[in-house]
DOTI-977945 format. One line per field, with one value per residue (C-alpha): residue number from 1; residue in three letters; z, y negated, x. Coordinates in steps of 0.05 Angstrom, whole numbers. Example, Ala and Ser with C-alpha at 12.3 -4.5 7.8 and 13.67 -1.06 7.14 Angstrom:
BEGIN
nr: c(1 / 2)
rest: c(ala / ser)
up: c(156 / 143)
north: c(90 / 21)
east: c(246 / 273)
END
This chain:
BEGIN
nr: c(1 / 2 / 3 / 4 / 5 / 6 / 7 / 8 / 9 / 10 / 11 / 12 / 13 / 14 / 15 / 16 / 17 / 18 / 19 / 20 / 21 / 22 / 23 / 24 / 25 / 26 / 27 / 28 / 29 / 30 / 31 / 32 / 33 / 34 / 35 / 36 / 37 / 38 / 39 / 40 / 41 / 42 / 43 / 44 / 45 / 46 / 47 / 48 / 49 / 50 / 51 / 52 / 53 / 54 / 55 / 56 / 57 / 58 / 59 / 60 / 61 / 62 / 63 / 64 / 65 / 66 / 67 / 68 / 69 / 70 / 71 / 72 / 73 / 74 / 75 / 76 / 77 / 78 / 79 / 80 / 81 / 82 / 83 / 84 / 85 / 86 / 87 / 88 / 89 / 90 / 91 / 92 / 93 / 94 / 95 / 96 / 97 / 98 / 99 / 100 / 101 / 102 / 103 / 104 / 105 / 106 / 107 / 108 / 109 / 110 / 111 / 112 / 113 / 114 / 115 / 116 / 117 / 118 / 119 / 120 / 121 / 122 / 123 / 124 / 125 / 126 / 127 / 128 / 129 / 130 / 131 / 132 / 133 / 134 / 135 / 136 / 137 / 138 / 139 / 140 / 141 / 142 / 143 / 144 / 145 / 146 / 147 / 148 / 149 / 150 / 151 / 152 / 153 / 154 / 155 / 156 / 157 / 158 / 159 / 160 / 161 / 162 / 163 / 164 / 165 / 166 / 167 / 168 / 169 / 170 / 171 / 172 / 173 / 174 / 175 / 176 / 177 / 178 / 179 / 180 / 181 / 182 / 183 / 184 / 185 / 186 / 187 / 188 / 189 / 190 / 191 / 192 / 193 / 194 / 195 / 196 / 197 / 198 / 199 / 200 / 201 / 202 / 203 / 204 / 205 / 206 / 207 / 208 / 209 / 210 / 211 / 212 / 213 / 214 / 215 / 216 / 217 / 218 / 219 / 220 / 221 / 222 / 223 / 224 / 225 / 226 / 227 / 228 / 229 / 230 / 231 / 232 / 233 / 234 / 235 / 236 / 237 / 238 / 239 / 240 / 241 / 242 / 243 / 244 / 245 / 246 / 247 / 248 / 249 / 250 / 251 / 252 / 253 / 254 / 255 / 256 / 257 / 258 / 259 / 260 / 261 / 262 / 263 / 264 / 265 / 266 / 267 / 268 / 269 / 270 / 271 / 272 / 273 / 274 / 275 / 276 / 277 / 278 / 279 / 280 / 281 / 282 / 283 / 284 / 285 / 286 / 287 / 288 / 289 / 290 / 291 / 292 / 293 / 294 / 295 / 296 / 297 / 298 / 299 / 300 / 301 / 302 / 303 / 304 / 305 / 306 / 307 / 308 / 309 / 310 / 311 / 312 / 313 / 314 / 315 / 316 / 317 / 318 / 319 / 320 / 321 / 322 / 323 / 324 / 325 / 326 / 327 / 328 / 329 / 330 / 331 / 332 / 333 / 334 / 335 / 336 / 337 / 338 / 339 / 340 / 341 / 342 / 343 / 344 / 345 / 346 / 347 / 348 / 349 / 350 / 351 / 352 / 353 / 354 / 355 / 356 / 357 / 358 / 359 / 360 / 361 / 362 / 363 / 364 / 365 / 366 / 367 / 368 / 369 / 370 / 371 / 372 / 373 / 374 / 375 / 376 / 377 / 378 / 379 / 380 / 381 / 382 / 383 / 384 / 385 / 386 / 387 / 388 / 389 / 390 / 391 / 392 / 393 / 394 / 395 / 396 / 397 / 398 / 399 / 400 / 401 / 402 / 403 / 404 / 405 / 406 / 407 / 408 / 409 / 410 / 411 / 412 / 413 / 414 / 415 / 416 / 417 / 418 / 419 / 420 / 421 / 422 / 423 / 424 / 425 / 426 / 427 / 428 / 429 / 430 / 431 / 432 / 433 / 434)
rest: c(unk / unk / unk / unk / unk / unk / unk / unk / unk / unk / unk / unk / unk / unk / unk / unk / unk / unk / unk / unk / unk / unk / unk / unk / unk / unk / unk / unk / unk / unk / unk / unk / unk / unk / unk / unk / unk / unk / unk / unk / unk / unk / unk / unk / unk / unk / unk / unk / unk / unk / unk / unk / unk / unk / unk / unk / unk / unk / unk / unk / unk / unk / unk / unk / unk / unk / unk / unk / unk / unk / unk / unk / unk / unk / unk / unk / unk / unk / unk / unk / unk / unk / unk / unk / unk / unk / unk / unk / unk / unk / unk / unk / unk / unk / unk / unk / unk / unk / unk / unk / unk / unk / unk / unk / unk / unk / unk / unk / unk / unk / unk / unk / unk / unk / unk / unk / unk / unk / unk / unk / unk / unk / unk / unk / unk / unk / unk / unk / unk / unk / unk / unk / unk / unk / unk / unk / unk / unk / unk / unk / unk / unk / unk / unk / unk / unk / unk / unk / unk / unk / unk / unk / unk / unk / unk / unk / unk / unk / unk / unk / unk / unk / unk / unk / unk / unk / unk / unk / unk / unk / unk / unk / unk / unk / unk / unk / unk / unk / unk / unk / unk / unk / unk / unk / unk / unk / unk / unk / unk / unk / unk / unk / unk / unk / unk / unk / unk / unk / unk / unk / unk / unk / unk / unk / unk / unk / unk / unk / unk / unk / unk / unk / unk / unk / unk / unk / unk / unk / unk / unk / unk / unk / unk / unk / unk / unk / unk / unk / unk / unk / unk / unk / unk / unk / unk / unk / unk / unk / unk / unk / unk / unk / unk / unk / unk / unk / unk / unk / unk / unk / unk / unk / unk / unk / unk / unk / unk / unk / unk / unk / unk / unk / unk / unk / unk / unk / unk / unk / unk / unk / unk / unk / unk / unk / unk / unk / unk / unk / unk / unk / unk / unk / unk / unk / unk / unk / unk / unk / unk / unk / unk / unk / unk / unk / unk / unk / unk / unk / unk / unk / unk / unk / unk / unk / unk / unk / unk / unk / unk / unk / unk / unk / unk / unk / unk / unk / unk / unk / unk / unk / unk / unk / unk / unk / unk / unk / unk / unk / unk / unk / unk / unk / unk / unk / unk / unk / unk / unk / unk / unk / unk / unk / unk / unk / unk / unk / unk / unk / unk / unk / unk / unk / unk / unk / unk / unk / unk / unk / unk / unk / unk / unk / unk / unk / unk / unk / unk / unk / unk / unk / unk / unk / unk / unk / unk / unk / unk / unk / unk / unk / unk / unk / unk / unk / unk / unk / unk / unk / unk / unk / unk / unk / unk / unk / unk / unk / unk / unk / unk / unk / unk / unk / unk / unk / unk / unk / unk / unk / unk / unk / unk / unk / unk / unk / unk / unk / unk / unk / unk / unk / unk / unk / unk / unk / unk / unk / unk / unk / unk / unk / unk / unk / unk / unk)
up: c(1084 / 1102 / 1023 / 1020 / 1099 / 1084 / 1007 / 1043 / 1097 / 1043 / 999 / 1063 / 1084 / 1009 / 1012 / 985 / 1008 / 1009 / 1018 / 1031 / 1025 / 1065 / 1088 / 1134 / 1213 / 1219 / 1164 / 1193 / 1262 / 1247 / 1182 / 1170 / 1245 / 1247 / 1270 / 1284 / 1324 / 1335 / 1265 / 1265 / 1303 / 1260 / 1203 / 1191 / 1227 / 1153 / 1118 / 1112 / 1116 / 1089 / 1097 / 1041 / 1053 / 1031 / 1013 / 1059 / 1015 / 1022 / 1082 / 1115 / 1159 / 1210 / 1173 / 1224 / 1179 / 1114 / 1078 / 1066 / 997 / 1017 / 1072 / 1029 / 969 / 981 / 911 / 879 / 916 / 898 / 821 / 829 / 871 / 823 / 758 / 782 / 803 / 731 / 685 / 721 / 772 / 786 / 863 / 919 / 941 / 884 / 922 / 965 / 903 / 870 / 940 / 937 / 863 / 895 / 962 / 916 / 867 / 926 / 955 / 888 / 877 / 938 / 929 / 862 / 867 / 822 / 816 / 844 / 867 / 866 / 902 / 891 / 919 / 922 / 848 / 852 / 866 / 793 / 769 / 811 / 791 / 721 / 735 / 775 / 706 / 660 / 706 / 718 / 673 / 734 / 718 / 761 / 781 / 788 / 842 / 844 / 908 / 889 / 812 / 787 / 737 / 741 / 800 / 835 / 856 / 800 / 753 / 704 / 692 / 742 / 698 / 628 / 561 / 560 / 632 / 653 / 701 / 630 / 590 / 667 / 672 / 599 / 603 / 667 / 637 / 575 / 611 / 673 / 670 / 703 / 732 / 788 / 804 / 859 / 821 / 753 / 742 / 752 / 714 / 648 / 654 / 647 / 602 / 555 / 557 / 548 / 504 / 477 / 553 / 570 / 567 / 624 / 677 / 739 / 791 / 858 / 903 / 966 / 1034 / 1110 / 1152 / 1184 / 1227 / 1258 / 1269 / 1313 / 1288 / 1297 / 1355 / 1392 / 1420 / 1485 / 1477 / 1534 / 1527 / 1476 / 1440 / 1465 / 1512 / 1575 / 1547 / 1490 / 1492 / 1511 / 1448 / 1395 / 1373 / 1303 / 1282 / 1237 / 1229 / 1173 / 1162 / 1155 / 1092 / 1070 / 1003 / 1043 / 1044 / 1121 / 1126 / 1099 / 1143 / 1206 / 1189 / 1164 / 1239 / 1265 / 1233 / 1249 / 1318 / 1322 / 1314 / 1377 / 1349 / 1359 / 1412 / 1446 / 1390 / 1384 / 1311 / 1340 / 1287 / 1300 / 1256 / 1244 / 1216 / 1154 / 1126 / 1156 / 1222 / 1210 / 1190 / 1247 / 1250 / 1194 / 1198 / 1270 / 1239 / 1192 / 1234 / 1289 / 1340 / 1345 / 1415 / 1385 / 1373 / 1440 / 1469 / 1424 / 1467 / 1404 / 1416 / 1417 / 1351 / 1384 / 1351 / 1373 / 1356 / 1394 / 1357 / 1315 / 1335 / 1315 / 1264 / 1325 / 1368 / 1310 / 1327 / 1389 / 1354 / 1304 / 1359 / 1404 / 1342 / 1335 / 1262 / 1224 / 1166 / 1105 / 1097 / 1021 / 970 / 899 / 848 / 813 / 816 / 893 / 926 / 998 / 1040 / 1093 / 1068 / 1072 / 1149 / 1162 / 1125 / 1164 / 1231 / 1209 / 1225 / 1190 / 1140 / 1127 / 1059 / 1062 / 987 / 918 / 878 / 836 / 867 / 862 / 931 / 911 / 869 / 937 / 978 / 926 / 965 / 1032 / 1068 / 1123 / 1076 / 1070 / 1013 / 1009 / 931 / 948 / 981 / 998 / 1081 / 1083 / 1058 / 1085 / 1156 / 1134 / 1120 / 1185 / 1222 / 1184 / 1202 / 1278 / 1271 / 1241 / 1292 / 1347 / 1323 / 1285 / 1304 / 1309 / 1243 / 1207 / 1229 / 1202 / 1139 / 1132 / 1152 / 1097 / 1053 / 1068 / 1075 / 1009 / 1014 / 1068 / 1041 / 1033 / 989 / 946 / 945 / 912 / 847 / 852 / 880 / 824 / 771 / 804 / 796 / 721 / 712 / 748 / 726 / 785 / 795 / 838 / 906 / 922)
north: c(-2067 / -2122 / -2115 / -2043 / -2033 / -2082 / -2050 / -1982 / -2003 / -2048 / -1988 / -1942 / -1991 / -1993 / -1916 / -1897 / -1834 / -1853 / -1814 / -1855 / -1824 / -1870 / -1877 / -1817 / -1833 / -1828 / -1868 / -1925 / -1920 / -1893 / -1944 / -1996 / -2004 / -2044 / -2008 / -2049 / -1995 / -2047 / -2055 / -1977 / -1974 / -2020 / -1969 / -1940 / -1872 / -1853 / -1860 / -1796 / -1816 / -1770 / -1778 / -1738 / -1722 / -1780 / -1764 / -1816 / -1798 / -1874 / -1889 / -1836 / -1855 / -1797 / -1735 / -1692 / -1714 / -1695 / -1642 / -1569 / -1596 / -1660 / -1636 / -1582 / -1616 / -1691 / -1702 / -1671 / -1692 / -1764 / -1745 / -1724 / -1777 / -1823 / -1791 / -1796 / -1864 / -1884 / -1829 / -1804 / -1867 / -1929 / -1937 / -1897 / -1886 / -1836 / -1773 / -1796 / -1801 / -1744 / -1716 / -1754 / -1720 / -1647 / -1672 / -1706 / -1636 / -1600 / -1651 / -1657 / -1579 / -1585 / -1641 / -1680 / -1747 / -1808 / -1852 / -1876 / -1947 / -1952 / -2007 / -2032 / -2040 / -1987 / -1984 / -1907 / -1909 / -1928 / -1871 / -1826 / -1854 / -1847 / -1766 / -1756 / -1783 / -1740 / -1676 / -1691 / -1740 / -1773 / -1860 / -1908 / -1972 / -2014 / -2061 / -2111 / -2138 / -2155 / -2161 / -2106 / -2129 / -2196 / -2233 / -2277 / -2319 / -2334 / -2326 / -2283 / -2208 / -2164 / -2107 / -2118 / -2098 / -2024 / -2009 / -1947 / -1991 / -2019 / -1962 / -1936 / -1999 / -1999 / -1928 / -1937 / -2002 / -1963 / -1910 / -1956 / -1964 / -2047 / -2076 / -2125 / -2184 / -2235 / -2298 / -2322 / -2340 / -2269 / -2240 / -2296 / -2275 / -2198 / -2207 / -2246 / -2189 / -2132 / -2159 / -2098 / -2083 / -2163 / -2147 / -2093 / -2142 / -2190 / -2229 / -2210 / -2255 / -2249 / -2265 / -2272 / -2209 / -2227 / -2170 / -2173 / -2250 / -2287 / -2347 / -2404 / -2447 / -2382 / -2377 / -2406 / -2449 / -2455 / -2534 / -2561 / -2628 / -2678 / -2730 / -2694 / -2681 / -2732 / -2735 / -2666 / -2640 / -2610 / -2545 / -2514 / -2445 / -2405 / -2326 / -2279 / -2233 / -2295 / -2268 / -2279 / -2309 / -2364 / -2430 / -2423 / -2472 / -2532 / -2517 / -2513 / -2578 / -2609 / -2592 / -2616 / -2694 / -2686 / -2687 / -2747 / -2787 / -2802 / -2761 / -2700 / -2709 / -2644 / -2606 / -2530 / -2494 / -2422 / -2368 / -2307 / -2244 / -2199 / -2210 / -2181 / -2117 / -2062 / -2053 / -2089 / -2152 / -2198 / -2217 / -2248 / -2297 / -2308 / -2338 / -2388 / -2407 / -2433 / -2373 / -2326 / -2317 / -2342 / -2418 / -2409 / -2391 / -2459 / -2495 / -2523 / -2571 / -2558 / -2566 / -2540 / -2471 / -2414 / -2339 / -2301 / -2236 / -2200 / -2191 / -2157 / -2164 / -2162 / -2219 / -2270 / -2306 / -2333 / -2347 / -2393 / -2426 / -2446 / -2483 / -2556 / -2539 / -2490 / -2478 / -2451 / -2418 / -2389 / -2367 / -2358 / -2395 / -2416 / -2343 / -2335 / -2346 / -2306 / -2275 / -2313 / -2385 / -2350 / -2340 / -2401 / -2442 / -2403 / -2435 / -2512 / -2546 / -2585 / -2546 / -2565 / -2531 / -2511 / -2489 / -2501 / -2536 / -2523 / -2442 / -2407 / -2421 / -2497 / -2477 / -2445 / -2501 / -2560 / -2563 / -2554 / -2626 / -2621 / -2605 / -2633 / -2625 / -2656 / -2619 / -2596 / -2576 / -2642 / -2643 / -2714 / -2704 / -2640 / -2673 / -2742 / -2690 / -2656 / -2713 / -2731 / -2670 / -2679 / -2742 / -2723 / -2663 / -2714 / -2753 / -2681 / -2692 / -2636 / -2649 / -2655 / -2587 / -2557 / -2589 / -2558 / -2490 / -2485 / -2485 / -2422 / -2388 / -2370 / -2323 / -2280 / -2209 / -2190 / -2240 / -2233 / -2152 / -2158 / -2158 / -2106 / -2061 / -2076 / -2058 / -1995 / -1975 / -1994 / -1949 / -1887 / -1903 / -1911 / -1969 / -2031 / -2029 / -2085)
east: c(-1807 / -1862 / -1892 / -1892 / -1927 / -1974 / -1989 / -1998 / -2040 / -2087 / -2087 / -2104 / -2163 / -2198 / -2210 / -2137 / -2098 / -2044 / -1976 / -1910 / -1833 / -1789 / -1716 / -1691 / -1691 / -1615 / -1598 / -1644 / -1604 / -1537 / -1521 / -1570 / -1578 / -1643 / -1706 / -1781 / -1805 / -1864 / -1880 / -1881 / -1940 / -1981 / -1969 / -2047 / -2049 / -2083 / -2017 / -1972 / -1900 / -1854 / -1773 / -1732 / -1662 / -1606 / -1531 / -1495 / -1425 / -1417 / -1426 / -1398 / -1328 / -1326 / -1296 / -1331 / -1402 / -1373 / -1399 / -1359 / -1339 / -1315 / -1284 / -1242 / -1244 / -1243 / -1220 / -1275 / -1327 / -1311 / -1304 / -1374 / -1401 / -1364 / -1399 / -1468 / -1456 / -1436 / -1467 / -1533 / -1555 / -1526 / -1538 / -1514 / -1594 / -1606 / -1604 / -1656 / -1702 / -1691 / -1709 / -1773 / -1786 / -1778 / -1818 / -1883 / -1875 / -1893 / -1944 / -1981 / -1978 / -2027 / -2065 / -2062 / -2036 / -2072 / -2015 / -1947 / -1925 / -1845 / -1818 / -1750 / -1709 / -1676 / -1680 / -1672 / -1754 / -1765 / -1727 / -1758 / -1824 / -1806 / -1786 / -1845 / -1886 / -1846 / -1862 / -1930 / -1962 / -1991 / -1977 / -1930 / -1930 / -1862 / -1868 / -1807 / -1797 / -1718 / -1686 / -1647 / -1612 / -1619 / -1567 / -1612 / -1546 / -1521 / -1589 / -1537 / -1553 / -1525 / -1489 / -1455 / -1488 / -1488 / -1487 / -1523 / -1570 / -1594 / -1621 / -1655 / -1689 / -1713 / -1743 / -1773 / -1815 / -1830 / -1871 / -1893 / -1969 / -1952 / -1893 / -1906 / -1865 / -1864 / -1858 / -1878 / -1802 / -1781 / -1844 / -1819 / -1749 / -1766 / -1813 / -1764 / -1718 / -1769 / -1820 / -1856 / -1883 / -1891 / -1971 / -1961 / -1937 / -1959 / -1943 / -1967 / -1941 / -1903 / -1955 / -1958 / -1986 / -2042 / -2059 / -1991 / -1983 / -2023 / -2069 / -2021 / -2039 / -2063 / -1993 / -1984 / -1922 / -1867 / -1864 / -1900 / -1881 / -1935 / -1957 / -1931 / -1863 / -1856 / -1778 / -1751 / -1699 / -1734 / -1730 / -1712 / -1714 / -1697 / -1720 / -1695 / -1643 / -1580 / -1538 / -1472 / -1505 / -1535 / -1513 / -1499 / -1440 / -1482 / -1540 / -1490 / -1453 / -1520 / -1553 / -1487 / -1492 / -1570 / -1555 / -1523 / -1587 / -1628 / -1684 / -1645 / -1609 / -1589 / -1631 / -1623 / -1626 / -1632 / -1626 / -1675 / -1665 / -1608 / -1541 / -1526 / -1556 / -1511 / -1471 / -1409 / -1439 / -1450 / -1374 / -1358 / -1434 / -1414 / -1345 / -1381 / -1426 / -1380 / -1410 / -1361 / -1310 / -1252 / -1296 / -1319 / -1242 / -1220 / -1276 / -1313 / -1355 / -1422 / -1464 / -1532 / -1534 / -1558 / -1567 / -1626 / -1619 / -1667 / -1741 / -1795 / -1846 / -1903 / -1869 / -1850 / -1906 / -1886 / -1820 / -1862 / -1901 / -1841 / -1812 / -1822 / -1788 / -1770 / -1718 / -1722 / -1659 / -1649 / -1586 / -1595 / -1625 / -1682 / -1716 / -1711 / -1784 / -1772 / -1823 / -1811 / -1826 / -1910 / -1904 / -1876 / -1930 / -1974 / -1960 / -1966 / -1900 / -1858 / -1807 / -1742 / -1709 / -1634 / -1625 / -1606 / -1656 / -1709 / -1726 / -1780 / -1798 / -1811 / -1875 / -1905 / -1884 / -1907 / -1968 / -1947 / -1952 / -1901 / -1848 / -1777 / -1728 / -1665 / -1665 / -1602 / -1540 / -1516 / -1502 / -1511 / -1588 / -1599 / -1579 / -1625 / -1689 / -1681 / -1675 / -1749 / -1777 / -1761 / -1789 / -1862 / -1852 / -1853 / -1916 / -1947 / -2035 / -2075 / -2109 / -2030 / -2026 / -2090 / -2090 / -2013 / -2038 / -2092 / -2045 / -2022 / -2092 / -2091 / -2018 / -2045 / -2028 / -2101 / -2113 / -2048 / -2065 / -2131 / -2118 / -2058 / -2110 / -2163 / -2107 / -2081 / -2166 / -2168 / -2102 / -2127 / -2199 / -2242 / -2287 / -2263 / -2301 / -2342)
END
């Protein structure tokens, strides 16, 4: 959601009207469960948000919710769920875009639209791009913020040959005006398989938000590593949404062997985001990462992690700030870049990388100088680099820390947006603004 707020609000600010069709309310509370009511608010007042209607057939597990025809007959209600699942549209968001279709229809009856940016995923908003086209003629953009048919962890495609999701994605390219990716890995390996539209797409880059994070070192910190304090335990952090694709075992036991070094002596590695992407999965991450009430009933011993629950967008700053370090938490392979890796640059401490090698992320972070990469999974290294990076966090100068925050000057998100906004004016034909 961080890509397509900040897209809007760019577009909004260069003299676009721009018109946005978003998730319904209830399914934000009721399933997903996560709501930055903060971030909200930083939405430009210019923007019209729209919220078409979404089928929740699949998530649905109180029969009072279910429709008359499920309700009477359950059997054929999931025969036709089933079929447009595997003959219509492969993902169980479809009904929300065809909802979008008849909701811009009625929009552009009034008021002309100029073009459409899709942003997957869901993947659903390139189909409904694609209809919208068909209908109206008016061009589409296809703005990849995830892969759809490519598994980022395993870097194998995602469906088999023939799959429905196939000929959708295929179609969609064919009549997209660009399709926008977020690394030049993902941009090759599309390009590779679609080679008749490889002219028609970019690589816009993933960036920090700027007008909702704070300068770093504008952030009064609680008790700064320094002169006063020089040996109080240091502080890791990580901040995300912690998967169950994520290699959170070897960064637990990695922190755990870490800690046995002087340097990190009663260190903390507190993780800051929320668990999983749905409701019922904070459990099973608790489990694996040694944090759930049974450990504690079993009187574990203490391996200095901690979770602090999700935060908003608006206060991650101060998250950043308290750190002395931060980790770079990632699954997947070598097509896997991550927004977050920009925001953490952004604040000038050392990084420590918890991920398979060779991933996209490495090409951002080649440059950053307060990096450390064990290059893999290995606990023994991973533990060796973070004890580094507590180390350099200890003797980290003022200077250290500005030269590493230049680095990431050039991802803010209004300097990865330019040229996305120039492109969307060549395809709709209206003069970039100076």
């Amino acid at each position: 959601m961080y890509r397509a707020r900040a897209t809007a609000n760019h577009l909004a600010a260069n003299d676009w009207d721009v018109t946005v069709c978003a998730a319904p309310l209830d399914f934000l509370y009721d399933v997903i469960g996560s709501v930055d009511e903060g971030l909200s608010e930083t939405v430009d007042p210019r923007i019209r948000v729209e919220r078409p209607s979404l089928n929740q057939y699949s998530w649905q597990q109180d029969l009072r919710s279910y429709s008359r025809l499920r309700r009477t007959f359950p059997l054929m209600a999931k025969r036709l769920y089933e079929f447009g699942q595997e003959k219509i549209f492969p993902e169980r968001y479809a009904s929300w875009a065809w909802a979008s279709v008849a909701r811009g229809l009625k929009l552009h009856a009034r008021k002309r639209f100029d073009v459409v940016v899709a942003t997957g995923n869901p993947f659903a908003s390139f189909g409904a791009a694609w209809l919208f086209n068909r209908l109206t003629g008016v061009p589409f953009v296809m703005d990849y913020r995830d892969s759809w048919t490519l598994d980022l962890f395993t870097d194998e495609p995602a469906f088999p040959e023939g799959h429905v999701a196939w000929n959708w994605e295929k179609k969609c390219l064919e009549k997209a005006s660009a399709a926008v990716f977020v690394n030049e890995a993902l941009r090759g390996w599309h390009a590779d398989r679609y080679p008749d539209v490889a002219e028609r797409m970019m690589v816009v880059p993933n960036g920090w938000d700027a007008d909702v994070i704070p300068a770093a070192g504008t952030v009064e910190q609680e008790s700064p590593i320094g002169t006063e304090q020089p040996q109080r335990p240091l502080k890791f952090a990580y901040l995300g949404t912690l998967t169950a694709k994520q290699p959170v075992e070897e960064m637990a036991d990695a922190f755990k062997i870490a800690r046995r070094h002087p340097e990190l002596a009663d260190a903390e590695l507190q993780i800051h985001g929320h668990l999983g992407f749905f409701k019922n999965s904070p459990q099973s991450l608790l489990i694996r990462l040694g944090l759930d009430d049974a450990a504690r009933e079993r009187g574990d011993e203490d391996t200095g992690l901690r979770y602090c629950g999700p935060v908003s967008k608006t206060e991650v700053g101060q998250v950043y700030e308290d750190a002395d370090v931060l980790v770079f938490l990632a699954g997947g392979g070598k097509y896997v870049t991550s927004g977050k890796i920009f925001e953490y640059m952004a604040f000038g401490h050392p990084i420590v990388s918890v991920h398979a090698p060779d991933i996209a992320a490495q090409d951002v972070l080649a440059g950053y100088p307060l990096w450390f990469n064990a290059n893999g999974l290995d606990v023994d290294a991973l533990a060796a680099s973070m004890v580094a990076a507590g180390k350099a966090a200890r003797d980290l100068t003022p200077d250290q820390r500005e030269a590493a925050r230049r680095h990431a000057d050039i991802y803010t998100r209004e300097a990865v947006l330019i040229p996305f906004e120039e492109r969307l004016r060549e395809i709709v034909g209206r003069p970039v603004t100076e």
